[in-house]
ZADREN-882889 format. One record per residue (C-alpha): residue in three letters; x, y, z. Coordinates in steps of 0.1 Angstrom, whole numbers, plus 5000, padded with zeros to 4 digits. Last residue first. Example, Ala and Ser with C-alpha at 12.3 -4.5 7.8 and 13.67 -1.06 7.14 Angstrom:
% residues 2
FIMI   code      x      y      z
FIMI    SER   5137   4989   5071
FIMI    ALA   5123   4955   5078
% end
This chain:
% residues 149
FIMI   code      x      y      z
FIMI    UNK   4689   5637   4964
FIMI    UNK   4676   5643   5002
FIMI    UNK   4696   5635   5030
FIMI    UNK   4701   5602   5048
FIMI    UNK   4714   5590   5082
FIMI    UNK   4714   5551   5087
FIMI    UNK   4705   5536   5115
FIMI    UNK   4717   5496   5124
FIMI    UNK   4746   5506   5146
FIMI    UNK   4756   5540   5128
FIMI    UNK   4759   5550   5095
FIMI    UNK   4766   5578   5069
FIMI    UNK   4754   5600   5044
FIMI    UNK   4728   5575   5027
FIMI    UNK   4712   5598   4994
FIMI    UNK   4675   5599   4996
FIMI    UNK   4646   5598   4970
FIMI    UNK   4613   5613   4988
FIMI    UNK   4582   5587   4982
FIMI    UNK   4571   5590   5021
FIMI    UNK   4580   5625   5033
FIMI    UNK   4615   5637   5047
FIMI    UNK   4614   5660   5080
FIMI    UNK   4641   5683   5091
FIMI    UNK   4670   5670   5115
FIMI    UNK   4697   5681   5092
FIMI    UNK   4713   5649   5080
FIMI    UNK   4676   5631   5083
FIMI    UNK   4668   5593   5102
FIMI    UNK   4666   5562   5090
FIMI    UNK   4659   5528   5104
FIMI    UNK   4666   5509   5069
FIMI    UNK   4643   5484   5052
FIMI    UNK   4659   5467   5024
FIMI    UNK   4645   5456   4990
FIMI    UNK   4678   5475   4971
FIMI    UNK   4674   5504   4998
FIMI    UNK   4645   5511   5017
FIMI    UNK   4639   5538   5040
FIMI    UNK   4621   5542   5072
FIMI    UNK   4615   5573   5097
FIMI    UNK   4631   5590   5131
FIMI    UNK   4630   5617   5144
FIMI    UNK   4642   5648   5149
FIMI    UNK   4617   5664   5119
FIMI    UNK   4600   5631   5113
FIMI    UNK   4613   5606   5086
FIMI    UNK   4582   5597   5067
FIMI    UNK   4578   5560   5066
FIMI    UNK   4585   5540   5027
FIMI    UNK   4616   5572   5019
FIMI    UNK   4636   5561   4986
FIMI    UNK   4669   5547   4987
FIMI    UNK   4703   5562   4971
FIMI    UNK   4738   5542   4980
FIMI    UNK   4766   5571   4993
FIMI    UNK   4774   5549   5021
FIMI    UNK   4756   5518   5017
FIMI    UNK   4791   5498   5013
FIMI    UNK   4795   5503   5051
FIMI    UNK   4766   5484   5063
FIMI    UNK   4776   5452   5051
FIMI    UNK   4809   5459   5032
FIMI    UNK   4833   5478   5017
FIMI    UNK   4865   5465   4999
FIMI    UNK   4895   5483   5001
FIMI    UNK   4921   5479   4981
FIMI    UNK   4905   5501   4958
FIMI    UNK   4925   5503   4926
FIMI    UNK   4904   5476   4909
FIMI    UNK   4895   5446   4928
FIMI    UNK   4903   5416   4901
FIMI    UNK   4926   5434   4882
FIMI    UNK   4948   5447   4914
FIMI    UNK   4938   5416   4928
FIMI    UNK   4955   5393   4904
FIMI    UNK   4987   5415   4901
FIMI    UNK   4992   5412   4936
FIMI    UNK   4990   5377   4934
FIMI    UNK   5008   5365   4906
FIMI    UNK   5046   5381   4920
FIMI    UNK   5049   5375   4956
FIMI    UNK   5025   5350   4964
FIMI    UNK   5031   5331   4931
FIMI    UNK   5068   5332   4938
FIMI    UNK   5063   5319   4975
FIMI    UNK   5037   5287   4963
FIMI    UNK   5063   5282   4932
FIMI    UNK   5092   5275   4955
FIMI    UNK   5079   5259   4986
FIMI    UNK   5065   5231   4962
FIMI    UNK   5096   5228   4940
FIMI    UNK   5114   5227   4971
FIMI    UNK   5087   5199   4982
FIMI    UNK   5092   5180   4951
FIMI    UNK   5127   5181   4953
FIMI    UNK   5127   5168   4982
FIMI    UNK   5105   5139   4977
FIMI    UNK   5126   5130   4942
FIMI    UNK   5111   5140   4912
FIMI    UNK   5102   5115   4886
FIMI    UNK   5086   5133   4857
FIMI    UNK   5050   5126   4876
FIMI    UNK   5067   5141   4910
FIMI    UNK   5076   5173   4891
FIMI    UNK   5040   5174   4876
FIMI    UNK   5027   5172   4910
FIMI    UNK   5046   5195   4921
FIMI    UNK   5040   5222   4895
FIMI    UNK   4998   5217   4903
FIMI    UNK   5008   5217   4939
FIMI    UNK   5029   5253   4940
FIMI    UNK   4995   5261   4917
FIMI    UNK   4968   5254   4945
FIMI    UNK   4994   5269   4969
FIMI    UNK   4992   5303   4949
FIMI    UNK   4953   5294   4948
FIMI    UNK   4948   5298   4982
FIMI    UNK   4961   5332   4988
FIMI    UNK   4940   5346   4961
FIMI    UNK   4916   5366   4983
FIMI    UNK   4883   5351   4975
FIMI    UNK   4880   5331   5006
FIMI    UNK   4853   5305   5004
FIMI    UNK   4864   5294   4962
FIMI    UNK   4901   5295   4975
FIMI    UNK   4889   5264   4991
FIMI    UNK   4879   5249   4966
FIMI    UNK   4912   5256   4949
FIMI    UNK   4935   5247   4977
FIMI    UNK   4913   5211   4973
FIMI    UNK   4924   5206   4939
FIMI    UNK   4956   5215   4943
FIMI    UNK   4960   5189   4970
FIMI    UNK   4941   5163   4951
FIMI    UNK   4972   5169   4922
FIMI    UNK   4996   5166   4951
FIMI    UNK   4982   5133   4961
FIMI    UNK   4979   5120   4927
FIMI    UNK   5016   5131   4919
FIMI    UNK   5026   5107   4950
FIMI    UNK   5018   5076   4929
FIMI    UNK   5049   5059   4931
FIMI    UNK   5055   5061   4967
FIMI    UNK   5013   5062   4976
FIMI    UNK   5017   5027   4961
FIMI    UNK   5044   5015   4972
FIMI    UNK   5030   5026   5011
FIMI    UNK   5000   5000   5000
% end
């Protein structure tokens, strides 16, 4: 059974780059696949005959490379020049809704955003009637602070 694994270690490799990428599929951040790909070499290495260590040196080798050289380049197309990327409440900033319970001068009212129903509450304190489009300024807790568009 061990002479099997011996002179089949390429299929082991090859399942390892094969479960990196489903991983990677979770994560989204293109760490995963760089040892997805150190694999994919490996187990081509170990298929031509490569020795254990020089399948693990091949192995350490193209995972480090592809995290220094693919990666970076992969998210910068991928995610744009925004490193940043916003989300749950956060990416509403700036985001336009329209008024479904009239925001009372001081108070508070409701507005819905892509199917959403936001505790909401004006900029400047005055009142916003039911139907008004309005422009999320900010965000705290679960209340979000519009003004009118």
């Amino acid at each position: 059974m061990i002479d099997y694994f011996l002179n089949n270690i390429w299929q082991l490799w090859a399942l390892l780059a094969l479960f990196c990428l489903i991983l990677e599929l979770t994560a989204g951040d293109f760490f995963l696949v760089c040892f997805s790909m150190g694999a994919l070499c490996t187990a081509v290495v170990s298929a031509l005959g490569g020795n254990i260590y020089v399948q693990l040196l091949v192995f350490a080798l193209t995972s480090v490379l592809c995290i220094f050289f693919v990666r970076p380049s992969m998210l910068k197309k991928l995610h744009g020049k925004n490193n940043e990327r916003l989300s749950n409440t956060e990416a509403l900033i700036g985001r336009e809704g329209r008024v479904t319970q009239t925001i009372e001068q001081g108070g508070y009212g409701r507005v819905a955003i892509d199917g959403d129903d936001w505790k909401s509450r004006s900029a400047d304190g005055s009142a916003i009637a039911v139907g008004s489009r309005v422009k999320v300024v900010s965000q705290e807790s679960v209340i979000i602070t519009v003004e009118p568009c």
